[in-house]
LOVOTOR-738221 format. One record per residue (C-alpha): residue number from 1; x, y, z. Coordinates in steps of 0.25 Angstrom, whole numbers, plus 2048, in hexadecimal, padded with zeros to 3 digits. Layout:
! LOVOTOR-738221
{r NUM, {X, Y, Z}}
...
This chain:
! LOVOTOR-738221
{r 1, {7D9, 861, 7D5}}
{r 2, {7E4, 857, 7D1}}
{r 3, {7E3, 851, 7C3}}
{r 4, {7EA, 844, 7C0}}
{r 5, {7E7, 841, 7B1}}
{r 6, {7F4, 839, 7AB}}
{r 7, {7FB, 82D, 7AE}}
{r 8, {80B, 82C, 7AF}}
{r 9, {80C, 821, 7A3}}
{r 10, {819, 81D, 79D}}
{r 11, {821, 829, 7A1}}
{r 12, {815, 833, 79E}}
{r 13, {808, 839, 7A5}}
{r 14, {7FF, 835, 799}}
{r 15, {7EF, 837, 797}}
{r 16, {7E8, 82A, 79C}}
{r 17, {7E2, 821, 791}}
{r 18, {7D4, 826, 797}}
{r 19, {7CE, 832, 79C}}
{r 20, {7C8, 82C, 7A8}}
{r 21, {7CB, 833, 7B4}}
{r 22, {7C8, 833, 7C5}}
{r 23, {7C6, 83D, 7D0}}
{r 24, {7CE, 83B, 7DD}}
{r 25, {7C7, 840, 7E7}}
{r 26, {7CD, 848, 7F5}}
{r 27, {7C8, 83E, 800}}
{r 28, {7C8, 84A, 80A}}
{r 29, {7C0, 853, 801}}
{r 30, {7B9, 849, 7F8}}
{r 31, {7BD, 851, 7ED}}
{r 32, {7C2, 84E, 7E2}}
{r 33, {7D1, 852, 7E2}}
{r 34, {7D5, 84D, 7D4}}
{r 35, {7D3, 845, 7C7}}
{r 36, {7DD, 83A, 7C2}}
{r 37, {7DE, 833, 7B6}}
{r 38, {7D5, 823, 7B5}}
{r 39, {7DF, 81A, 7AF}}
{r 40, {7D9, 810, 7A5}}
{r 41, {7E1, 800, 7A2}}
{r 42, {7E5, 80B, 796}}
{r 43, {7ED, 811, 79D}}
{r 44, {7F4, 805, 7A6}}
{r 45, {7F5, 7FF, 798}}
{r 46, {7FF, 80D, 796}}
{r 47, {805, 80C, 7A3}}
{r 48, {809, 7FD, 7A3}}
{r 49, {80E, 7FE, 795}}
{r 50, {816, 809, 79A}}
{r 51, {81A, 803, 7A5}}
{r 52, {81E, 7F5, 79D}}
{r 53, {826, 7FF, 792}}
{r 54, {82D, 803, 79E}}
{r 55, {831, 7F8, 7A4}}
{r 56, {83C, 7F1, 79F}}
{r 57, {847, 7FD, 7A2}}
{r 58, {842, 800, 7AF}}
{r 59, {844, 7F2, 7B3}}
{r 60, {852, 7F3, 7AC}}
{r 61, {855, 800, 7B5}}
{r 62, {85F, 800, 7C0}}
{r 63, {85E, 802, 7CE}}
{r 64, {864, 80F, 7CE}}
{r 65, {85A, 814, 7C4}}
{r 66, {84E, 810, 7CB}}
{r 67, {856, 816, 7D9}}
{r 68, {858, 824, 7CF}}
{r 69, {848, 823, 7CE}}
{r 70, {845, 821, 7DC}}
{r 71, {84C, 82D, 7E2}}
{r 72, {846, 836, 7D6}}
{r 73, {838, 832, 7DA}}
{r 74, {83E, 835, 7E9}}
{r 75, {842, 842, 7E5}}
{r 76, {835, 845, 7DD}}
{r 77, {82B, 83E, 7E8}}
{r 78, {82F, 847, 7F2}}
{r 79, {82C, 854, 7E9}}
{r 80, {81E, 84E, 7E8}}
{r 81, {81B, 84B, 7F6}}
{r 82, {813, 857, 7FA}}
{r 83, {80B, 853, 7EC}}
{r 84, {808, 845, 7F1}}
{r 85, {804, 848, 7FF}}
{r 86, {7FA, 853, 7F9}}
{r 87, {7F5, 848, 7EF}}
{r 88, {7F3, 83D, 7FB}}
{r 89, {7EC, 847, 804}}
{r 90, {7E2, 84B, 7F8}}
{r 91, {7E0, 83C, 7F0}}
{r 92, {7DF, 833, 7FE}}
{r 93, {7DD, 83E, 80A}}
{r 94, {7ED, 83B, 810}}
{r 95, {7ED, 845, 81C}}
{r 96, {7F8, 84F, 818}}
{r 97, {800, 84A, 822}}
{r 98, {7FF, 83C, 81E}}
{r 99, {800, 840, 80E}}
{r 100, {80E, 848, 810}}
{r 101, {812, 83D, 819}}
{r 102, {811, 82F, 81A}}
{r 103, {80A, 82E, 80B}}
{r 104, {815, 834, 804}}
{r 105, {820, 82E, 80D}}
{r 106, {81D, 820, 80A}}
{r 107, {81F, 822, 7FD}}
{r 108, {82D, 829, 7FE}}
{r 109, {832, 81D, 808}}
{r 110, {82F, 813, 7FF}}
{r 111, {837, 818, 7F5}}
{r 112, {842, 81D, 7FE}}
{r 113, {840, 80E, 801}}
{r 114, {840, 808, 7F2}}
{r 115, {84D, 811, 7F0}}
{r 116, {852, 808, 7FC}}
{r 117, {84F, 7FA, 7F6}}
{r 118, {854, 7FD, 7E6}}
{r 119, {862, 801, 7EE}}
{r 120, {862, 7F5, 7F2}}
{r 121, {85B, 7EA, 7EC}}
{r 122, {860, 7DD, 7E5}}
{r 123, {85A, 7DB, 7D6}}
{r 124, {863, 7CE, 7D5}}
{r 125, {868, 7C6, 7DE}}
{r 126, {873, 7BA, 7D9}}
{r 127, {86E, 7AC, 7E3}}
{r 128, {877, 7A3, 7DC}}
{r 129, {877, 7A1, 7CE}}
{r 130, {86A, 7A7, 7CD}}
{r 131, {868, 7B5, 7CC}}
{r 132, {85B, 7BC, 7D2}}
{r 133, {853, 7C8, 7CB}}
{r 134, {84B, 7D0, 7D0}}
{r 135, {843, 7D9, 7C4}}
{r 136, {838, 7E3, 7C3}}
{r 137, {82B, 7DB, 7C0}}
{r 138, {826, 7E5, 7B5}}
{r 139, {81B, 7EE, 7B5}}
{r 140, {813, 7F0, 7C2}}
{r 141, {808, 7F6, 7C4}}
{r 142, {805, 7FE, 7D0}}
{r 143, {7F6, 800, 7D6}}
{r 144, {7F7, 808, 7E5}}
{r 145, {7EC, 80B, 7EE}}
{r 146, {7E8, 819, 7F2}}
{r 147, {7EA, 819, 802}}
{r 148, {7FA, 81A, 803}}
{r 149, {7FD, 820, 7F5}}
{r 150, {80C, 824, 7F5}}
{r 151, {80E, 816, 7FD}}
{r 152, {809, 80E, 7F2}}
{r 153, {80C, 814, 7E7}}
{r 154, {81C, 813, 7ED}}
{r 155, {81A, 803, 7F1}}
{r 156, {819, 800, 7E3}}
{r 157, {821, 80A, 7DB}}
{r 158, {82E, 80D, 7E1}}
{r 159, {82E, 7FC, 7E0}}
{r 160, {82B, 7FB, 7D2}}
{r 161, {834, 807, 7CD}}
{r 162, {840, 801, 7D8}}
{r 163, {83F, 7F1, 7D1}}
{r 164, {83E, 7F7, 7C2}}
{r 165, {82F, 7F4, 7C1}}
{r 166, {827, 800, 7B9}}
{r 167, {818, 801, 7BC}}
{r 168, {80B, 808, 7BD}}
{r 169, {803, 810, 7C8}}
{r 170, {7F5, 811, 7CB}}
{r 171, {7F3, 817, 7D6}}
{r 172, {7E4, 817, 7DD}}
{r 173, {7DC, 820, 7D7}}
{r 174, {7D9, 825, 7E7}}
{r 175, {7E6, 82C, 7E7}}
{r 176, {7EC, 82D, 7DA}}
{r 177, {7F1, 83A, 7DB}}
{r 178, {7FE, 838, 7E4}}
{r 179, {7FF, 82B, 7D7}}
{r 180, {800, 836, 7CE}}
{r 181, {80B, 840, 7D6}}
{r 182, {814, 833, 7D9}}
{r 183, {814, 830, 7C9}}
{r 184, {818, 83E, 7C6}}
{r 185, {822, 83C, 7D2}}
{r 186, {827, 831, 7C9}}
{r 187, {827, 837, 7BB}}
{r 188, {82F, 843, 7C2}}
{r 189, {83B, 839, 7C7}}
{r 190, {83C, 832, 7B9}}
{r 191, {836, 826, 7BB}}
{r 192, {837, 821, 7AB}}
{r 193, {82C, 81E, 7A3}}
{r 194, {822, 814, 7A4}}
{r 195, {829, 80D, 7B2}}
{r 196, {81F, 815, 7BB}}
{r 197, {810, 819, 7B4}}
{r 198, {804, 81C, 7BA}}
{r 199, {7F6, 81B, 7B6}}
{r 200, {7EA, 820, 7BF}}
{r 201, {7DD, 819, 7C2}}
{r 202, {7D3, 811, 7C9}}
{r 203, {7D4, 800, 7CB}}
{r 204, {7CC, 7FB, 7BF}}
{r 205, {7D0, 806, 7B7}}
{r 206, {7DF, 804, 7B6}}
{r 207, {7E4, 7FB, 7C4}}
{r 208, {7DC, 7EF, 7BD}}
{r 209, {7E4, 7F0, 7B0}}
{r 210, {7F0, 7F3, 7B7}}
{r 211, {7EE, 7E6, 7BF}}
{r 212, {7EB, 7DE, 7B3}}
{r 213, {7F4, 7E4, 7A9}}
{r 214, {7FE, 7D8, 7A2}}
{r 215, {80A, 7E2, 7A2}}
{r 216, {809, 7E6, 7B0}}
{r 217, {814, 7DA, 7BA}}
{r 218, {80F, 7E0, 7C6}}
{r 219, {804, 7E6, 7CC}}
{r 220, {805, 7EC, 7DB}}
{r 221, {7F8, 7F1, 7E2}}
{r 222, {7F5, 7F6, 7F0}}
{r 223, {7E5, 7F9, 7F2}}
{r 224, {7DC, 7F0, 7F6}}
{r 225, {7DB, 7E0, 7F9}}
{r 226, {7CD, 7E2, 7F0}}
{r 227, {7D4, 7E8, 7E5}}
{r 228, {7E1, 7E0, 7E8}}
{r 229, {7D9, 7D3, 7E3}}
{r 230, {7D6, 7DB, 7D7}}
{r 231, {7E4, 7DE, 7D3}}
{r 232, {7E7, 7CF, 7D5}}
{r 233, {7DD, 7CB, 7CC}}
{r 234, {7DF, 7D5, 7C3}}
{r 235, {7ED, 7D0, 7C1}}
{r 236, {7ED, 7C1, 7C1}}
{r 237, {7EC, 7BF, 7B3}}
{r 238, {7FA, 7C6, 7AF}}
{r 239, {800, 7BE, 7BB}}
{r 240, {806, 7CB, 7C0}}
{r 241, {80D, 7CF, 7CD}}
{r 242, {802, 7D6, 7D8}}
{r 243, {808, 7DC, 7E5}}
{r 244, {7FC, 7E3, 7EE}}
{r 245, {7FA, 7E9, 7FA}}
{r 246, {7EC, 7E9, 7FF}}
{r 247, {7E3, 7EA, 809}}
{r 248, {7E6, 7E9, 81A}}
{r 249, {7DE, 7E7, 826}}
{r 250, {7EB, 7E9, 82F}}
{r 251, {7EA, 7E4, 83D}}
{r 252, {7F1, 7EC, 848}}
{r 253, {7F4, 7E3, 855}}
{r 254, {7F6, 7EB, 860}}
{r 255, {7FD, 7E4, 86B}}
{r 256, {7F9, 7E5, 87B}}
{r 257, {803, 7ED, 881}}
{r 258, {806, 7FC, 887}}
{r 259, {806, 803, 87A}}
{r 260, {7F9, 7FE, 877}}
{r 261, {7F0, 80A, 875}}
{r 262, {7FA, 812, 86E}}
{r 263, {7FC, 809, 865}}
{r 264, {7EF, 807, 862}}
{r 265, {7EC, 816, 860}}
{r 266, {7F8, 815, 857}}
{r 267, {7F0, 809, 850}}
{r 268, {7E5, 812, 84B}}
{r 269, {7ED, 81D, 846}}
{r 270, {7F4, 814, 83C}}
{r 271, {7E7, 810, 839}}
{r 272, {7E1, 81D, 836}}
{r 273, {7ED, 822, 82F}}
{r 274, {7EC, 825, 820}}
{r 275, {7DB, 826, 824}}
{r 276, {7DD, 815, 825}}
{r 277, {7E2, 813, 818}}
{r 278, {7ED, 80A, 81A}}
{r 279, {7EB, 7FC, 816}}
{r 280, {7F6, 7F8, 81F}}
{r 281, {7EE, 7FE, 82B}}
{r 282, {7ED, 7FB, 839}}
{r 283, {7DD, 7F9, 835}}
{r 284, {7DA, 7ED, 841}}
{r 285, {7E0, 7F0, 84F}}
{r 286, {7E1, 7E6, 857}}
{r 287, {7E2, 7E6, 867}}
{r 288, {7E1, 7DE, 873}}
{r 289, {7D3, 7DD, 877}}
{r 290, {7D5, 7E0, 885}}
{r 291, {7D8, 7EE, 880}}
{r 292, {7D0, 7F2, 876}}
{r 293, {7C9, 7FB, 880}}
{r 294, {7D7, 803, 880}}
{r 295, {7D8, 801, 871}}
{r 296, {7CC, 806, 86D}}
{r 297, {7D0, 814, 876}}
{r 298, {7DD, 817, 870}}
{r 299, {7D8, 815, 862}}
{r 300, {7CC, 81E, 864}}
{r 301, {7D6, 827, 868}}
{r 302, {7DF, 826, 85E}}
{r 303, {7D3, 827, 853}}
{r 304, {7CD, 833, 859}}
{r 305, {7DC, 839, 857}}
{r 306, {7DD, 837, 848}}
{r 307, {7DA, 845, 841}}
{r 308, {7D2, 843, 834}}
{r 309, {7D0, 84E, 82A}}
{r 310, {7D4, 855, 81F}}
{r 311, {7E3, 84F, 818}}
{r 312, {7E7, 85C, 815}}
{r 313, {7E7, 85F, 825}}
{r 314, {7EE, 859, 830}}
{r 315, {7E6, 84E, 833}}
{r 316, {7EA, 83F, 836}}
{r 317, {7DF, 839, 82C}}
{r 318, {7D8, 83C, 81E}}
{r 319, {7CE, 837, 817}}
{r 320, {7CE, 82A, 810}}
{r 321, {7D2, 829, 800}}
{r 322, {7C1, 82A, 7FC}}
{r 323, {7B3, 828, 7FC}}
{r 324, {7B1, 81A, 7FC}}
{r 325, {7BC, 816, 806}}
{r 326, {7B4, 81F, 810}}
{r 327, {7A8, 817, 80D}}
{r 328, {7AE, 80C, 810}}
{r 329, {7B5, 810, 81D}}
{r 330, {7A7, 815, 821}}
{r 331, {7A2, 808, 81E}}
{r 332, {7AB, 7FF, 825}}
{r 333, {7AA, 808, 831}}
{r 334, {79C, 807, 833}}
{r 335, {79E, 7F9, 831}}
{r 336, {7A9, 7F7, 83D}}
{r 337, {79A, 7FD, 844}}
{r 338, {792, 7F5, 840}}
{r 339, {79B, 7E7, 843}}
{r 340, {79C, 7EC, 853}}
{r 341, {7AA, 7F3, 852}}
{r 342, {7AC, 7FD, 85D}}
{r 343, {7AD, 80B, 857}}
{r 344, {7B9, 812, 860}}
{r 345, {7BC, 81E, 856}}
{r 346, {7B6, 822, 847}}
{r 347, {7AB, 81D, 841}}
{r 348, {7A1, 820, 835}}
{r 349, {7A4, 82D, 82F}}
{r 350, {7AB, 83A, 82C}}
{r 351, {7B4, 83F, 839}}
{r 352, {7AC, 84B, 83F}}
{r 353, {7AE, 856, 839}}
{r 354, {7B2, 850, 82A}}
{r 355, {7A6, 852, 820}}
{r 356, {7AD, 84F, 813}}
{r 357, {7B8, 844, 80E}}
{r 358, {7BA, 837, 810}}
{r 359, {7BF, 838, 81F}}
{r 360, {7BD, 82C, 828}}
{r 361, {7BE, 82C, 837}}
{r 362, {7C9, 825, 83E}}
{r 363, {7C1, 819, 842}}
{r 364, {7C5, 80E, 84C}}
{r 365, {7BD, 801, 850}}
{r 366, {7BE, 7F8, 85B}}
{r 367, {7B9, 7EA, 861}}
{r 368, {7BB, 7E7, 851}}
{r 369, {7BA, 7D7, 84E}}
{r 370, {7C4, 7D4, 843}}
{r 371, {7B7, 7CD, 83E}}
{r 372, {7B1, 7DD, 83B}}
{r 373, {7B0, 7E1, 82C}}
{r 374, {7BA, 7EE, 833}}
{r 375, {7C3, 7E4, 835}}
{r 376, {7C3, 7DC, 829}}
{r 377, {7C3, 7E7, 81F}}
{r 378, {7CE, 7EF, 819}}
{r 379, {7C7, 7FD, 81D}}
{r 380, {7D3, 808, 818}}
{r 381, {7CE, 812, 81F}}
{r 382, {7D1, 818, 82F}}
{r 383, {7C9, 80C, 837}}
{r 384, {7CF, 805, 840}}
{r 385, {7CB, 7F7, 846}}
{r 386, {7D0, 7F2, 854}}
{r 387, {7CC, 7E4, 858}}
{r 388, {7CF, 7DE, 865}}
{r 389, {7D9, 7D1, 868}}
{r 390, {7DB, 7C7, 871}}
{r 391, {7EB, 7C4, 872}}
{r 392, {7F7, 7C5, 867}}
{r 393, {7F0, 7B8, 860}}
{r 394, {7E4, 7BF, 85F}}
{r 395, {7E8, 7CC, 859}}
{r 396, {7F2, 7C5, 84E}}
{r 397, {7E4, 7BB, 84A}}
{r 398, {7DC, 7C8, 848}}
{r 399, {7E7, 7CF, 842}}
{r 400, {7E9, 7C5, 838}}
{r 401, {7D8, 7C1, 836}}
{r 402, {7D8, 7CB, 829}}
{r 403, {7D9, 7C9, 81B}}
{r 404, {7E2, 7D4, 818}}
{r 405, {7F2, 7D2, 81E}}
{r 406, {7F9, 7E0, 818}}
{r 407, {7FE, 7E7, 826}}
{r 408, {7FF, 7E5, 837}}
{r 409, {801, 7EC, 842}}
{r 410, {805, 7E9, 84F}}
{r 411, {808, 7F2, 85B}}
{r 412, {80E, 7F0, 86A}}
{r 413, {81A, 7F2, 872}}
{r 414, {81E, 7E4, 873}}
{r 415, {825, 7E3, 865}}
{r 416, {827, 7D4, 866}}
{r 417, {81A, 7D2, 86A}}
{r 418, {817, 7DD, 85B}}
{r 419, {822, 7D5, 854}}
{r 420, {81B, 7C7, 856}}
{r 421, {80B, 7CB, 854}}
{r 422, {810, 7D1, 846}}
{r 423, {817, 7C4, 843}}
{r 424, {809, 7BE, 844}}
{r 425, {802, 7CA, 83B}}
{r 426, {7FE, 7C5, 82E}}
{r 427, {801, 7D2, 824}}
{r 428, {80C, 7D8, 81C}}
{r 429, {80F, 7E2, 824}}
{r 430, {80F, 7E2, 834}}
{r 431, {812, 7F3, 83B}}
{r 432, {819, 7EF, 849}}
{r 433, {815, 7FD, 851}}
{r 434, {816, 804, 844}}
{r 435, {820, 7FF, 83D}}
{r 436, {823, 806, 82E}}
{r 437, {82D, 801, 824}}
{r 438, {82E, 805, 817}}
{r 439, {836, 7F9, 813}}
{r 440, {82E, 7EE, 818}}
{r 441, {823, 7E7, 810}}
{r 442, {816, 7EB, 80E}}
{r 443, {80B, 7E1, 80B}}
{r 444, {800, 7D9, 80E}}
{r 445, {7FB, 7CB, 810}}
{r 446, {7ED, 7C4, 80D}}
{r 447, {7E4, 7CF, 806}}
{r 448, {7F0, 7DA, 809}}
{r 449, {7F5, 7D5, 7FC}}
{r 450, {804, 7D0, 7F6}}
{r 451, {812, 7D5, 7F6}}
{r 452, {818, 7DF, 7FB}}
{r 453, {81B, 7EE, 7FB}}
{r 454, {824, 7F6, 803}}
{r 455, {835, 7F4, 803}}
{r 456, {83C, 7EA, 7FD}}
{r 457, {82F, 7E0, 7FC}}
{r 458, {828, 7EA, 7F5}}
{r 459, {834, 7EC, 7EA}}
{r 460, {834, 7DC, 7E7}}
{r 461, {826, 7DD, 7E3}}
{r 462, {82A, 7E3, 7D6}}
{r 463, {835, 7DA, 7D2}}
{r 464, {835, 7CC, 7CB}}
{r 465, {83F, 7C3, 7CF}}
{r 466, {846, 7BB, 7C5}}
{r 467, {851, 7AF, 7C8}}
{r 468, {85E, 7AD, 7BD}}
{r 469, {863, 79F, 7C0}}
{r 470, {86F, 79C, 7BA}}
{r 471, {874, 7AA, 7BB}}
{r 472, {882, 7A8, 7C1}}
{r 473, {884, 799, 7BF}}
{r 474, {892, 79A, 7C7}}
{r 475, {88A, 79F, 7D3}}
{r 476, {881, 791, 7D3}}
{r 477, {87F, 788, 7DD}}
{r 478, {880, 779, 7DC}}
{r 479, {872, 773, 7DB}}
{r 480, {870, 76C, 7E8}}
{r 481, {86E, 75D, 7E7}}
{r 482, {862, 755, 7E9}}
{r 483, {85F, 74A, 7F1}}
{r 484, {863, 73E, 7E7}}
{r 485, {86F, 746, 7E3}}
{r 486, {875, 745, 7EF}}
{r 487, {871, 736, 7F1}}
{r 488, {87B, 734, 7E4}}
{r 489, {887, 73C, 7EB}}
{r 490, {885, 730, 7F6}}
C-alpha cells in the first residue's frame, strides 16, 4: 500500500503542519490502496511563502534556463512513466492501456509543446516608442481535477515554470498519487527551491486557502462549475487573477450523410472512453430525426462492444474514480427512465458478471428531449444521450440550449457543410471528425468557465503585461491632429 506522508515545500519534503491524513481508495477493488497526507491553510501558508521567497529570481531567469529545466524534467518524466501509469490505474481505474498511453502522453506532448513556444516567444515587443512587457504574474496556485491527472497537472505547470511564474499544486485528493510521482519527477530534474511546491489535500482543507490567500496572483482550477463558483468567490476579495476549466454538456452534431452510422458508433466510443469522464465529451448526440431508428441500432451495437472490466486487463472501460460518482451515475440513469427516454443499451447497475467496484455499464439513451434532466446535466460518467433534429437549424438551437459551452463535435463527409455548423457552435472548443491539436486553445464558454489552457493561449495566462511609454522617444510618432487643429492649418 502506498504511502504518501510529506509535502515538497521550498525545495524539501517536509512533515505537514498537522497529522491529519486520507485513504485513496482503488475504484475497481474498493480497497483502500493508500494513505496521503491532509494539508492544513498551515501548510499553504508554507508553501505560498516559499513560493513568494522564490519568486523574484525565477522571474529573473532566462529563457535558456527554464528551456535546461524542461528537457531535465523530459528526461526524468519518461523514467517514471511506467510508475505514473501504475498510479493512474490504482488511484482512478485507467485501463492499463489507456494509463500507459493516452494519460501519460498528453502530458509529455504538452511539454514537448511548451519547449516549442519558449523558443520562440516574444517577452518584449518595441510598437513605436513604446515598449511592450510581457512578465510572470507572481505566485499561482494550481488546483487539478482527478479525471485527466497528467493532462491537468501539465496545463498549468509547464506554463507557469516557461513564463517565470513559481507556484503550488494540489492535486485532488482522488488521484494524488501520480501528483506526488510528478513532484518527485520535478525535484529529480532541479527545479530550484520554492518555484514548484506541493501540498496535498481536500477543498476546504487547503484549495479554499489557497484561493484566498493574499500572496497568491493567480489561481488556475479545472473541477466543477459548482466548485468553480466557489473558487470565484473565494478569490474576490484579493482581486486576483482566476482561469478555470469546468464542467461540459458537449453536443455532437451528426450530419445526414453516407457515413452516418459509423460515425455514430464512433460517437459513443468517444463517449465512453476514459468510462465518460471527460468534460469535453461528446455527452448529447444529435441526429436527424428521420434516422433515429438507424441511430439507435448502431449505437446499441457499438455499446454492446465496449469491454468493461478489470484496468489491469485488456479492457476498453474501468471503473469510475468512487463511491459517490457511481451513485450519482446510478441516479441520473434511472432518471433518463423515469423522464420517458428510450433505453437502447446499459442501464441500472453493475455489467453482468462484475460484483465489486465501481463499474458502470455503457449506457445509451435515445428519443432524449433536451428538456430531460439526462440532458441537462453534466453526468461524467459512460451515458450517452441522443435526441433527434429536424434540419441544420434545428441541430445548432439544441446544441447550443445548454448552460455549459466547453466543447463540440461535428461529424459528416461533407466538410463544408462540418466547417459551417461549427461556426454556429457556441463552445471553446469544436472536433470536426475528430480533430486533436495540442496547440490550439482549450476552454470554455458560459458555465465551462474563463481563459484558456492549451498552446500558446494557455502560456499568456500567466503573464502580465506591462507598457513603457516613452521608451525610445526617437522611435515616436507624431500625435495626430484633432479636428480643430486642422481647421487652424486652413
Amino acid at each position: 500500500m502506498r504511502g504518501y506522508l510529506k509535502f515538497y515545500i521550498g525545495g524539501h519534503w517536509v512533515e505537514p503542519a498537522g497529522g491529519q491524513t486520507f485513504d485513496v481508495v482503488d475504484p475497481a477493488t474498493e480497497e483502500v490502496a493508500g494513505k496521503v497526507a491532509a494539508g492544513s491553510a498551515a501548510d499553504v501558508d508554507a508553501a505560498v511563502a516559499a513560493a513568494r521567497a522564490a519568486f523574484p529570481v525565477w522571474a529573473a531567469s532566462t529563457v535558456a534556463e527554464r528551456l535546461d529545466l524542461f528537457r531535465a524534467i523530459g528526461a526524468e518524466y519518461q523514467k517514471r512513466t511506467p510508475d505514473l501509469a501504475a498510479a493512474l490505474t490504482e488511484e482512478m481505474g485507467a485501463p492499463a492501456g489507456l494509463a500507459n498511453g493516452f494519460q501519460v502522453d498528453l502530458a509529455a506532448g504538452h511539454l514537448q509543446q511548451a519547449i516549442g513556444i519558449l523558443e520562440n516567444y516574444r517577452f518584449e515587443e518595441q510598437r513605436g516608442a513604446t515598449l511592450i512587457v510581457k512578465e510572470p504574474i507572481g505566485v499561482c496556485g494550481l488546483i487539478t481535477p482527478w479525471n485527466w491527472p497528467m493532462n491537468q497537472i501539465a496545463v498549468k505547470v509547464f506554463p507557469a515554470l516557461g513564463t517565470g511564474c513559481t507556484m503550488v499544486l494540489k492535486p485532488s485528493e482522488r488521484s494524488p498519487f501520480t501528483g506526488q510521482i510528478f513532484t518527485e519527477i520535478l525535484a529529480a530534474a532541479g527545479v530550484p527551491a520554492g518555484v514548484f511546491n506541493l501540498v496535498q489535500g481536500d477543498g476546504p482543507g487547503v484549495g479554499v486557502p489557497l484561493s484566498q490567500h493574499p500572496e497568491v496572483d493567480m489561481i488556475s482550477f479545472t473541477g466543477s462549475t459548482r466548485a468553480g463558483v466557489e473558487i470565484s468567490r473565494n478569490a474576490a476579495p484579493t482581486v486576483k487573477r482566476v482561469t478555470q476549466e469546468l464542467g461540459g454538456k458537449g453536443p455532437n452534431i451528426v450530419l445526414d450523410d453516407p457515413d452516418f452510422a459509423t460515425n455514430v458508433g464512433a460517437g459513443v466510443g468517444n463517449m465512453m472512453g476514459n468510462s465518460g469522464q471527460t468534460c469535453s465529451s461528446p455527452a448529447r448526440m444529435l441526429v436527424p430525426g428521420t434516422r433515429m431508428a438507424e441511430a439507435i441500432e448502431a449505437a446499441r451495437a457499438a455499446a454492446e462492444a465496449i469491454t468493461v472490466g478489470d484496468p489491469t486487463g485488456d479492457v476498453a472501460v474501468g471503473p469510475v474514480v468512487a463511491a459517490a460518482q457511481f451513485e450519482k451515475i446510478q441516479s441520473l440513469i434511472q432518471k433518463g427512465i423515469d423522464e420517458g427516454a428510450t433505453l437502447v443499451a446499459g442501464g441500472p447497475g453493475r455489467p453482468d458478471g462484475l460484483t465489486k467496484g465501481y463499474y458502470v455499464k455503457p449506457t445509451v439513451f435515445a428519443d432524449v428531449t433536451n428538456d430531460m434532466t439526462i440532458a441537462r446535466e453534466e453526468i461524467f460518467g459512460p451515458v450517452l444521450v441522443i435526441i433527434g433534429y429536424d434540419d441544420i437549424d434545428d441541430a445548432v438551437a439544441i446544441a447550443n440550449d445548454t448552460e455549459y459551452g466547453l466543447a463540440g463535435f461535428v461529424a459528416g463527409r461533407d466538410l463544408d457543410q462540418a466547417r459551417a455548423v461549427a461556426r454556429r457552435l457556441r463552445a471553446g472548443s469544436i472536433a470536426i471528425n475528430g480533430g486533436f491539436d495540442f496547440a490550439a486553445p482549450f476552454g470554455g464558454y458560459k458555465k465551462s468557465g474563463n481563459g484558456r489552457e492549451w498552446g500558446e493561449a494557455g502560456f499568456e495566462e500567466y503573464l502580465e503585461v506591462k507598457s513603457i511609454l516613452g521608451y525610445a522617444p526617437e522611435a515616436a510618432e507624431p500625435f495626430p491632429a484633432t479636428p480643430s487643429d486642422r481647421d487652424s492649418e486652413q
